[in-house]
N, C-alpha and C positions, 0 to 999 in steps of 0.2 A: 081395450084391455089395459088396466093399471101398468105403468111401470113393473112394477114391482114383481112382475107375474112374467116378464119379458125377462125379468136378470137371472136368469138360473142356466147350471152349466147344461152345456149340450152333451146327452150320453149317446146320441146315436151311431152309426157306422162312419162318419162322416167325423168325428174328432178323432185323428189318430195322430202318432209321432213318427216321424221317419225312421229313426233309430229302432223302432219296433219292427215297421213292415218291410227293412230294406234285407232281413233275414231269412223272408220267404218270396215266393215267386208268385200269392195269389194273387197279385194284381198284374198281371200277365198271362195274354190270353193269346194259346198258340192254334193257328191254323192248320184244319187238316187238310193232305191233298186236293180229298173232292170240295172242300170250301176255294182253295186259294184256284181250283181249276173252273167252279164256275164262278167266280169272280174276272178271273183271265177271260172267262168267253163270254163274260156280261160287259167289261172292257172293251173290247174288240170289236163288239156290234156296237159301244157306245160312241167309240172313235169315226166307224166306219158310217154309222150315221149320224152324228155332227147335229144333236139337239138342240135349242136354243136352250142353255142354260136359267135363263129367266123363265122358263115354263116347264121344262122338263119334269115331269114327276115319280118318282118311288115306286108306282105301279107299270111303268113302262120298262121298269128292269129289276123283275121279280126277284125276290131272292128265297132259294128252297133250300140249300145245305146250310146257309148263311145266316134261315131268317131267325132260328132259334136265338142262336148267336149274337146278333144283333139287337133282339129285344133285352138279353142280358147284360149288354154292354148298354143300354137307355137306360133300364133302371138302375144298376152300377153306378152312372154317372149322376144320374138326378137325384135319388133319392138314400143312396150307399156311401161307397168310400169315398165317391167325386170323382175318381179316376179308373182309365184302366187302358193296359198296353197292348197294340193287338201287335202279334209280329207273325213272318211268314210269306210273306210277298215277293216272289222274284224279281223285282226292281231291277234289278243287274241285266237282267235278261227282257227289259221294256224298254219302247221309247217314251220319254216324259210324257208325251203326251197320251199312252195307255194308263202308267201309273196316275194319272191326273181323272185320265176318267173314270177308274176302279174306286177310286178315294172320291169322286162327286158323286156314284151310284152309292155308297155307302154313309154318304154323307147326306143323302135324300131320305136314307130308312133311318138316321140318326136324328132328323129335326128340318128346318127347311131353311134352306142359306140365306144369309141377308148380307146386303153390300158392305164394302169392308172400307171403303174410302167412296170421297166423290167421283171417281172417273168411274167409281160403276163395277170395281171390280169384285167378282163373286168365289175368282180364284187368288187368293194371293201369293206372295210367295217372300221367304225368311232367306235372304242371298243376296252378299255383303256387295255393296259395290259404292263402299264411303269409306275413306281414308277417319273423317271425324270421329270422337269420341261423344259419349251423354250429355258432359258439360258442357256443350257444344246444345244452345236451344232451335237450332237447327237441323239436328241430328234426328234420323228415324230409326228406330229402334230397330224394324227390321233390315236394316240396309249397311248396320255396321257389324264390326268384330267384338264391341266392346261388352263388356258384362253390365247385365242385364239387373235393375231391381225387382222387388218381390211387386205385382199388379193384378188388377183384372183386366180382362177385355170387353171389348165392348157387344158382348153376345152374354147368350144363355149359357154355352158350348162353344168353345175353342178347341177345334184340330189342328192339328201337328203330322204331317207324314215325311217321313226323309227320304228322302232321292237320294245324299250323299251327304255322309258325316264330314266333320273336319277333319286338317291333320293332328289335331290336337286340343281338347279342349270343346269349349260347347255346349256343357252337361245340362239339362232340362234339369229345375228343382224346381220342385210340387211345397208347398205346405199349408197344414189344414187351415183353413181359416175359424172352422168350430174348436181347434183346441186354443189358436190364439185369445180368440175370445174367453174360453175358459179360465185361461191362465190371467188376463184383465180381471175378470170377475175375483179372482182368488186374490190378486195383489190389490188392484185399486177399483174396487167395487164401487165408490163414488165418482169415478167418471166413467163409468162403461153407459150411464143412459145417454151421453155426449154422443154417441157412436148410432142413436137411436135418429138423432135431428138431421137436418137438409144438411150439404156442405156447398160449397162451388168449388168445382173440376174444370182445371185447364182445356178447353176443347180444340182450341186454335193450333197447342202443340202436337195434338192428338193427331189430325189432319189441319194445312195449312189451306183447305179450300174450307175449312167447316163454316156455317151460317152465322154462327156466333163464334164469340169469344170462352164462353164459360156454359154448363149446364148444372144442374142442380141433383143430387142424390144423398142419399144417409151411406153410411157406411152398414152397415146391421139393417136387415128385415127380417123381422119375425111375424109370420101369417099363420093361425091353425096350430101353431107348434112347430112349423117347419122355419130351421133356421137358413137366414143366405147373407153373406159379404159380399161387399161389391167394393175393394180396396186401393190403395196404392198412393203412400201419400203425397208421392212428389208431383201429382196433379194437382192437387188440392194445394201445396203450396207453391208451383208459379200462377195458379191462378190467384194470388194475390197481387201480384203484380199491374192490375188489371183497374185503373177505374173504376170506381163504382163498387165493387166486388168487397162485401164486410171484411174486415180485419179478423180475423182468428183470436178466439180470445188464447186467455194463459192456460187456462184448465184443455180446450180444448188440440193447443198444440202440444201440454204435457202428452194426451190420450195416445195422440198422434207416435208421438218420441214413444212412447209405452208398447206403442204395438208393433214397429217398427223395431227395437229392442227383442219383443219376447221374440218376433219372426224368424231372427238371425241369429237366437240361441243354437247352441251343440244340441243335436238332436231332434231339432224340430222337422227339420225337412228332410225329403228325399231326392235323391239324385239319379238320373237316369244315364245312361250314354245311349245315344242312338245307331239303333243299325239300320242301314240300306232297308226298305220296303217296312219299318215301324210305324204305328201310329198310335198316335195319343188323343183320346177322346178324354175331354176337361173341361167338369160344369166350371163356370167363374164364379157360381156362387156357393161353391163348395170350398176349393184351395186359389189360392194365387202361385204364381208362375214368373221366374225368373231362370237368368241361363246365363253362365258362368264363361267369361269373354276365351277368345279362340283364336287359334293359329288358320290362317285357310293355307289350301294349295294354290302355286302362282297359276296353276293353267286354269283358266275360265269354266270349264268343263269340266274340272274336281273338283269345285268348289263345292264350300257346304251349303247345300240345297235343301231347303225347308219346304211342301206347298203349304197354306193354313183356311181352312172355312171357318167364319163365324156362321154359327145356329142358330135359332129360335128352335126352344126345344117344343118335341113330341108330346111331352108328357105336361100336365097343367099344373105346373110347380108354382105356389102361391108367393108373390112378393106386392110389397105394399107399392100403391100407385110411381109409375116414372123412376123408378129401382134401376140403378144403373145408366145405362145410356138406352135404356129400350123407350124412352120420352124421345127421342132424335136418331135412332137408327134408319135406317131404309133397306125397305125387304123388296127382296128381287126383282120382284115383276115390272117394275118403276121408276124412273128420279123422283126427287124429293117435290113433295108440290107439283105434280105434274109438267118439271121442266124437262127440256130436250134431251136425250143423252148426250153423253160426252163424246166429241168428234173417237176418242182413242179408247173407246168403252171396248170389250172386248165378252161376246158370249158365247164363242163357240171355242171346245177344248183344246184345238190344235194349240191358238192365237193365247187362251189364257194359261195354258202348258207353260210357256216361255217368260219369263222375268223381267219387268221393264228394268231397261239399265240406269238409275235414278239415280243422281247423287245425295 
């Protein structure tokens, strides 16, 4: 398909402004009893028998109040606004490790988990246990307090469920990545095809076990008409840093500064604050996702507790070849290239419930 046939704004569900949709509650999707009560006792026989996580599947814990529900939150997510908040969950009243298996049986009818690091893990978890800050190239994002910039992850779908908010602070911010783009096209319509080419993305800081140093994506795919981001520019520039790895030209680190700029306009995003038993289903190729740094509580046990599944979604959302990190992820069933697992791999929900304590 021409260029030229690629640069036009996106009007779908999926370009919006924060400042619009922070006025209503549609994207907020509230549980009713008999949902949140068979999910409690889809939970409970999920705990009580202990599946292997790497095989487990979506038909082994039906869902009849839920299932409606759930297809509306797929499409929401894939092909609509990109997001949506389900809340409702008595978290307060579970042990983590129930609230871990409700959010992985829901997480089986939302797409199918894929490993989130190399030790193999399928559950993760957003729970500070790093004095460092970003600037800090050792620093993992999920493991400090500090504020967070606008990214994608490395899935189709990113969850978010909380266990426990901070004392302060923390806030989830969404924003679109089809109005970003919009707003490129409207100011500097001669670099938005930049956004169409390969880049190289830092991988090493991504995970300090990954196979390589750098992988390769565009920023923008456009397939059929469906539009997908897959953003975040501070991978793209330390992996300059890198041997070998092209220089960035001038136009293309203008694009860069351009979108990073419109991102963090007034108005563009939305903000959320989390409660106990929320969760956040988030194509990555819809909005990016940043989180505004926080106060925790000194006891261990109030801390703010995130868990997060990466997806490979449900639905056959069209992007052009190796889009993202779906060229180098690993889905469940397996390490990568048929190596050993990892001595500390962990696939049953008791053991993935729990947070390694990692600096």
């Amino acid at each position: 398909m021409p260029v030229q046939d690629l640069l036009r704004p996106i009007t779908t569900r999926a370009a919006w402004r924060g400042d619009r949709l922070i006025g209503s509650d549609e994207w907020i999707y509230r549980l009713s009893d008999e949902q949140v009560a068979e999910l409690e006792e889809l939970g409970r026989r999920f705990v009580e028998q202990s599946p292997d996580l790497r095989s487990v599947q979506a038909q082994d814990y039906r869902l009849i109040a839920t299932a409606e529900a759930a297809a509306e939150w797929r499409e929401t997510v894939d092909f609509g606004r990109g997001f949506v908040l389900v809340r409702g969950l008595r978290t307060h009243l579970y042990s983590d490790a129930l609230s871990a298996a409700i959010y992985y049986i829901l997480g089986l009818h939302m797409g199918d988990p894929i490993r989130q690091n190399e030790l193999g893990d399928l559950v993760d978890h957003v729970y500070a246990t790093s004095e460092k800050t970003m600037d800090d190239p050792t620093a993992k994002s999920s493991k400090v307090r500090d504020q967070l910039v606008y990214h994608s992850d490395s899935s189709d779908i990113v969850a978010l469920m909380c266990l426990r908010p901070a004392r302060e602070g923390g806030l989830s911010c969404l924003v679109s990545g089809a109005e970003i783009y919009n707003e490129i096209l409207r100011r500097r319509p001669d670099l938005a095809p930049l956004l169409l080419e390969p880049f190289h993305w830092d991988w090493r800081r991504q995970d300090a076990e990954s196979p390589a140093l750098t992988y390769t994506s565009p920023i923008i795919s456009m397939v059929d008409g469906v539009f997908s981001m897959y953003a975040g520019s501070l991978y793209i520039l330390t992996a300059q840093e890198y041997p070998g790895v092209p220089q960035l030209t001038a136009d293309q680190i203008e694009v860069l500064r351009l979108f990073d700029e419109i991102t963090y306009e007034p108005g563009m995003a939305i903000e959320m604050d989390f409660r106990p038993g929320d969760i956040q289903w988030l194509s990555n190729y819809a909005a990016l996702h940043a989180r505004t740094g926080f106060t925790d509580w000194p006891e261990p046990q109030r801390r703010r507790h995130l868990l997060r599944l990466w997806l490979s979604s449900k639905t056959d959302r069209p992007v052009v070849p190796d889009f993202g990190k779906n060229g180098v992820v690993q889905h469940r069933a397996a390490p990568r290239d048929g190596a050993a697992e990892h001595p500390d791999a962990r696939f049953d929900i008791a053991t993935a419930a729990v947070p390694r304590l990692l600096s």
